[in-house]
C-alpha positions as CSV (number, residue, x, y, z in Angstrom):
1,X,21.6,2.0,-7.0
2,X,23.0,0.8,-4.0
3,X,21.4,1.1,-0.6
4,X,23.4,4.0,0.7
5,X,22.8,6.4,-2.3
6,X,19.4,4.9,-2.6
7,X,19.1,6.9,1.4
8,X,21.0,9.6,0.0
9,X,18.9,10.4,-2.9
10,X,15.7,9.7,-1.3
11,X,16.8,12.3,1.8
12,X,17.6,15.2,-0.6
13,X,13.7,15.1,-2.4
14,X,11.8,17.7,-1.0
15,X,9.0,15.9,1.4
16,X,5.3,16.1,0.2
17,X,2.0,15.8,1.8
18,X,-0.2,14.0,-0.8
19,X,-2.9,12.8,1.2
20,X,-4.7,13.3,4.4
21,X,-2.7,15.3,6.4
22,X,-4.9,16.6,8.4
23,X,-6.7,13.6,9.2
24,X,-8.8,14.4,12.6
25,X,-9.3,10.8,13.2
26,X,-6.3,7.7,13.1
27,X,-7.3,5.1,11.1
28,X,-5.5,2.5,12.7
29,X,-7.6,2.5,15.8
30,X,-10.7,1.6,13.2
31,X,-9.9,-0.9,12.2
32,X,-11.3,-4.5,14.3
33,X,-8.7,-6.2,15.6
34,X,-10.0,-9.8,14.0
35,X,-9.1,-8.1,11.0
36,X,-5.8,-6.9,11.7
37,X,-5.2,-10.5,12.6
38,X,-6.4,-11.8,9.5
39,X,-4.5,-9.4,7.5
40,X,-1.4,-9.8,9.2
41,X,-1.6,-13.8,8.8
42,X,-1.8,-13.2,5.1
43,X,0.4,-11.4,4.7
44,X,3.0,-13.1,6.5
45,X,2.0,-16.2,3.9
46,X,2.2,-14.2,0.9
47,X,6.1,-13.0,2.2
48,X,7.2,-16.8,2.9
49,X,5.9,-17.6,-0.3
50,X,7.8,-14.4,-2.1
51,X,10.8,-15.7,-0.1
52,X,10.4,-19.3,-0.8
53,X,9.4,-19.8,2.7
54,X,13.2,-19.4,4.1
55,X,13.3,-17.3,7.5
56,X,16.5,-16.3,6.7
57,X,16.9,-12.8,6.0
58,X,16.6,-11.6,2.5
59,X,19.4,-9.6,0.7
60,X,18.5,-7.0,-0.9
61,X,16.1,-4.0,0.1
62,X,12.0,-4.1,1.0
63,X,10.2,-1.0,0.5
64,X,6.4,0.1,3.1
65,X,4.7,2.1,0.4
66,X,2.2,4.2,2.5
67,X,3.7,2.7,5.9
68,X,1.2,4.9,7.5
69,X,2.4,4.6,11.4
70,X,4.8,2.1,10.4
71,X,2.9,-1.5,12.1
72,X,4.5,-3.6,9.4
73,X,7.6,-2.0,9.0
74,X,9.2,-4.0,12.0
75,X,8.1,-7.1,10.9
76,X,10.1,-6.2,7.3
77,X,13.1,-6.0,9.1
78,X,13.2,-9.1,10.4
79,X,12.3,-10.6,7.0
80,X,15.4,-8.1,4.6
81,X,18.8,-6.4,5.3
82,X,17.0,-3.2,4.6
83,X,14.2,-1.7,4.8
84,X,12.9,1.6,3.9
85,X,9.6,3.3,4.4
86,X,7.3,6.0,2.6
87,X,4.4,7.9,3.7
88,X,2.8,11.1,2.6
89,X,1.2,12.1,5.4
90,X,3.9,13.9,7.6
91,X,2.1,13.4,10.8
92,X,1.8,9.5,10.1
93,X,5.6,9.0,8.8
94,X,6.8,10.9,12.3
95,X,5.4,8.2,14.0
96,X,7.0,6.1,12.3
97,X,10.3,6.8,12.7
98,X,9.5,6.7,16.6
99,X,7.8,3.7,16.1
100,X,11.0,1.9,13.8
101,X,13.5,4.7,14.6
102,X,16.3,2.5,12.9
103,X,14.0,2.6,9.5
104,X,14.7,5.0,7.5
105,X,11.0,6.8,6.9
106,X,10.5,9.1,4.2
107,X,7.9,11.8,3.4
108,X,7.1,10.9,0.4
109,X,4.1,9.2,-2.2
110,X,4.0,7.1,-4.3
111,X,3.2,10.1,-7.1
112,X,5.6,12.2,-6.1
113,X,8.4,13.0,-9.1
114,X,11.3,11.3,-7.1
115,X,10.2,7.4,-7.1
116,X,10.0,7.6,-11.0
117,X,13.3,8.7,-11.9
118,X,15.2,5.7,-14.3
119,X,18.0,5.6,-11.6
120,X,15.8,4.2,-9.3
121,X,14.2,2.0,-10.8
122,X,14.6,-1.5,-9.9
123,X,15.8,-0.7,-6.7
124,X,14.0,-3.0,-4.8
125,X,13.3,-6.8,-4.5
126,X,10.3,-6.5,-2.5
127,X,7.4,-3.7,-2.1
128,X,4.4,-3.7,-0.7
129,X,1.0,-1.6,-0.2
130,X,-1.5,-2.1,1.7
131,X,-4.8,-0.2,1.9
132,X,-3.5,2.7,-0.1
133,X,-5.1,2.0,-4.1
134,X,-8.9,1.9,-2.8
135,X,-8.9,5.4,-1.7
136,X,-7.1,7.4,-4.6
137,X,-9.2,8.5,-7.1
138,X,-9.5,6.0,-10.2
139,X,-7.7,7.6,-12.4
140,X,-4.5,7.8,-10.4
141,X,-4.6,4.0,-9.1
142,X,-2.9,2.7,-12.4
143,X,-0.4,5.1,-12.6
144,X,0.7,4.5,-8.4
145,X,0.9,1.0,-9.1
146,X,3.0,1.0,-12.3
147,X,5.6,3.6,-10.1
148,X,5.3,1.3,-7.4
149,X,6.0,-2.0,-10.1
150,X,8.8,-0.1,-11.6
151,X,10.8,0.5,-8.4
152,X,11.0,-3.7,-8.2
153,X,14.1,-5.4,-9.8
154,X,13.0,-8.0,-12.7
155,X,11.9,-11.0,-10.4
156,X,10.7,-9.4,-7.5
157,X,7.6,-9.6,-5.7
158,X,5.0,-6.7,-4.8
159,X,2.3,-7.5,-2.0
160,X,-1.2,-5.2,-2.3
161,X,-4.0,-5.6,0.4
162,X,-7.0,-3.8,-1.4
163,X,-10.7,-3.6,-1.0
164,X,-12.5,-5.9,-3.0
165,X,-15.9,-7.4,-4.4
166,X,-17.0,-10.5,-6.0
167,X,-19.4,-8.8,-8.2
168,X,-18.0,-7.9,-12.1
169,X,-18.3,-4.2,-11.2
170,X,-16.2,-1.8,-8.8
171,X,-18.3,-0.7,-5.4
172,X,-17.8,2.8,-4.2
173,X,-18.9,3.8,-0.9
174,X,-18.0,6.5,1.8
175,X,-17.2,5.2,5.3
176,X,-17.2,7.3,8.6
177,X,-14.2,6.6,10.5
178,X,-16.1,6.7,13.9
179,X,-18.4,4.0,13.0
180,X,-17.2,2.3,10.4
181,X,-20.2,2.5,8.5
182,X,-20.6,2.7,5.1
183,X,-23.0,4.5,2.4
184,X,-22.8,3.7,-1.2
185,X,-21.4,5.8,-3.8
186,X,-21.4,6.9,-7.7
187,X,-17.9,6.5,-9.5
188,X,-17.8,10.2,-10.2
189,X,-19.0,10.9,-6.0
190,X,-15.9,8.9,-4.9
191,X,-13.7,10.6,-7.1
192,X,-14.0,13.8,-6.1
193,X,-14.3,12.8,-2.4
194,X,-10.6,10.6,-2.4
195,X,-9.3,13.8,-4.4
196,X,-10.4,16.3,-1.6
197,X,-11.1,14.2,1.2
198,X,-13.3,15.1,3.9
199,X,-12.1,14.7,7.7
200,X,-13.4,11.6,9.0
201,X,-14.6,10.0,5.9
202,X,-12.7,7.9,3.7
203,X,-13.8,7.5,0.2
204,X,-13.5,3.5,-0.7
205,X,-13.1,1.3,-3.7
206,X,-14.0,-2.0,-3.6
207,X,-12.2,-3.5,-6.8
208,X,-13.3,-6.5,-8.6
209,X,-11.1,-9.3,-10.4
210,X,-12.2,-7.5,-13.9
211,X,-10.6,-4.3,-13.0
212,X,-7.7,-6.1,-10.9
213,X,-6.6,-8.0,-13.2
214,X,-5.6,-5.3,-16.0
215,X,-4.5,-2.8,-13.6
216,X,-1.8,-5.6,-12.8
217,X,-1.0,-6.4,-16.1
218,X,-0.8,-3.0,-17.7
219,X,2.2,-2.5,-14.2
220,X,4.1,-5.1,-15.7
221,X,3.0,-7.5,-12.7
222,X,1.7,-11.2,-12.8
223,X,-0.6,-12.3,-10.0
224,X,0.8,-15.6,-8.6
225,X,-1.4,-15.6,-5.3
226,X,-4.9,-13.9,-4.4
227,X,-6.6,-14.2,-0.6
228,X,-10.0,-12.8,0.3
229,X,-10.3,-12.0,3.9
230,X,-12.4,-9.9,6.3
231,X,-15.6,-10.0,4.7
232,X,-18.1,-6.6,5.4
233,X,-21.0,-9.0,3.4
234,X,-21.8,-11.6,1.2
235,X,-20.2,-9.3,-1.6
236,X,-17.5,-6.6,-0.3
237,X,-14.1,-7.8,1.8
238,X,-10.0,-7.2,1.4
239,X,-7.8,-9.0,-1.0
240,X,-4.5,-9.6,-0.5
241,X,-2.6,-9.8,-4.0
242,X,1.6,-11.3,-4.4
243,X,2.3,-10.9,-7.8
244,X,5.8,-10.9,-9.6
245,X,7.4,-8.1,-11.7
């Protein structure tokens, strides 16, 4: 599908609100700076390498799954000819169309019907998604990221930044959004708290390479590139994951 009807079909899905829209707190102010930093390095590095390290614009489109307020939707557009954006929360997607207003932004998941039709798939050369997986419940991860996978042409590259932990077992905790600290959690506890969230909290899953690693291969993704960074302890931190469809 080319890039106009891709807008065109996209526009005409009826928007959605899958999670957190009526978040009391923005997440973005949270988060410590340093760690914005460090993230946005690695990222950057995991792009050159998708691109081969050439600054020259890419053909083809990017997609922001979960843009959220749209911080790294600018920095997309100076790396592709297009862009586009999604975001379920409608308060969080209006800002950012003011904050990319020539980026098209729509209201839309990653589980919503739409993204899995067959004419879209493949759509794509490059997605990423960033921060979203940890705080779904477990049993819909697998499923977002094969819908995410399957919007990516054969060849294409998908960058995830997730919470992760360097034990062999998933860690589940609950963090207050105010403080930024965290309590641990049962499996079954952060389920039900990532399926109805609670304002302020967010529900987190810190995934380990066990659970990584399948959930990537049963997408139809190969992991060519892994980078721990911003570590919480000796055993909990962020990954950021380029892989190739």
């Amino acid at each position: 599908m080319d890039y106009d009807a891709l807008l065109d079909h996209l526009g005409r899905a009826p928007a959605t609100s899958y999670r957190y829209p009526h978040r009391d707190v923005d997440l973005d102010c949270t988060v410590h700076a340093s760690m914005r930093r460090e993230e946005r390095a690695l990222w950057e590095e995991a792009l050159d390498r998708a691109l081969g390290g050439s600054r020259v614009r890419a053909s083809g489109v990017a997609l922001d799954a979960g843009c959220g307020t749209g911080e790294m939707l600018l920095g997309l557009a100076g790396r592709f000819e297009h862009v586009v954006g999604i975001e379920p929360d409608p308060r969080r997607s209006a800002q950012a169309r003011e904050r990319s207003p020539q980026t098209p932004v729509f209201t839309l998941g990653l589980g919503d019907p739409v993204l899995g039709e067959s004419k879209l798939a493949g759509s794509f050369r490059f997605a990423h998604c960033l921060q979203v997986l940890g705080h779904v419940p477990c049993q819909a991860a697998g499923g977002l990221l094969s819908s995410l996978a399957g919007l990516v042409e054969p060849g294409g590259a998908v960058v995830l930044a997730l919470p992760y932990t360097n034990g062999f077992e998933d860690l589940f905790r609950s963090s207050d959004l105010a403080t930024l600290v965290g309590q641990p959690m049962e499996r079954k506890a952060f389920d039900e708290a990532a399926t109805l969230p609670q304002s302020g909290l967010l529900p987190v899953r810190h995934f380990s390479m066990l659970s990584i690693e399948p959930l990537l291969a049963r997408a139809g993704l190969k992991p060519v590139w892994y980078a721990p960074y911003g570590w919480f302890d000796e055993q909990t931190a962020n990954l950021i994951v380029l892989a190739v469809r």
